[in-house]
C-alpha positions in Angstrom: 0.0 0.0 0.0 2.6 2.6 0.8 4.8 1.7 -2.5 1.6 2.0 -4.2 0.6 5.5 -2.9 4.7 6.5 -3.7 4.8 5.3 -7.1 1.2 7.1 -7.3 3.0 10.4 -5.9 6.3 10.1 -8.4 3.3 10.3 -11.5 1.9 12.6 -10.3 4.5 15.0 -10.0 7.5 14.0 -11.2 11.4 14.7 -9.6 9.8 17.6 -7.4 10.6 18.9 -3.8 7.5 16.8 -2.3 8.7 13.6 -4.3 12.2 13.9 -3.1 10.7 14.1 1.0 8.8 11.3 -0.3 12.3 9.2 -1.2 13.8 10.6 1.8 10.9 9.8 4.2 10.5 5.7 2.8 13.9 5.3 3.0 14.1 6.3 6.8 10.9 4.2 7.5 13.1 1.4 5.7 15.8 2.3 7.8 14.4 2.3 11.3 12.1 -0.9 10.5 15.6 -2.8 9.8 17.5 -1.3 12.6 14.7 -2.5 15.3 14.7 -5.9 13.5 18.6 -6.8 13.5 18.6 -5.1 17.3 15.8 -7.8 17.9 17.8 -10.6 16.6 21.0 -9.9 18.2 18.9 -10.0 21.5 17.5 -13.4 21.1 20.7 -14.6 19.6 22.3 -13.2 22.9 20.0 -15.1 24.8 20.8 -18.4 23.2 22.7 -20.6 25.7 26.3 -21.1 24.8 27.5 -24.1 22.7 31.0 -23.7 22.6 
């Protein structure tokens, strides 16, 4: 849904100040969304008992 209401946007108005805060406001989202996730897994790999 979001992609499709960006790619809807780009049409719309094409390479303009709103569509670059667009670019810049997805990729953040992207970002943050990835950051939590990989801070997630090093926590449960953390808590993973030791098998060395």
């Amino acid at each position: 849904m979001c992609i499709f209401i960006h790619k809807a946007i780009f049409y719309i108005n094409n390479k303009t100040k709103m569509d670059k805060i667009f670019h810049f406001v997805h990729f953040i989202c992207i970002s943050a969304i990835y950051s939590v996730f990989a801070k997630f897994l090093i926590k449960v790999l953390n808590s993973l008992p030791n098998f060395s």
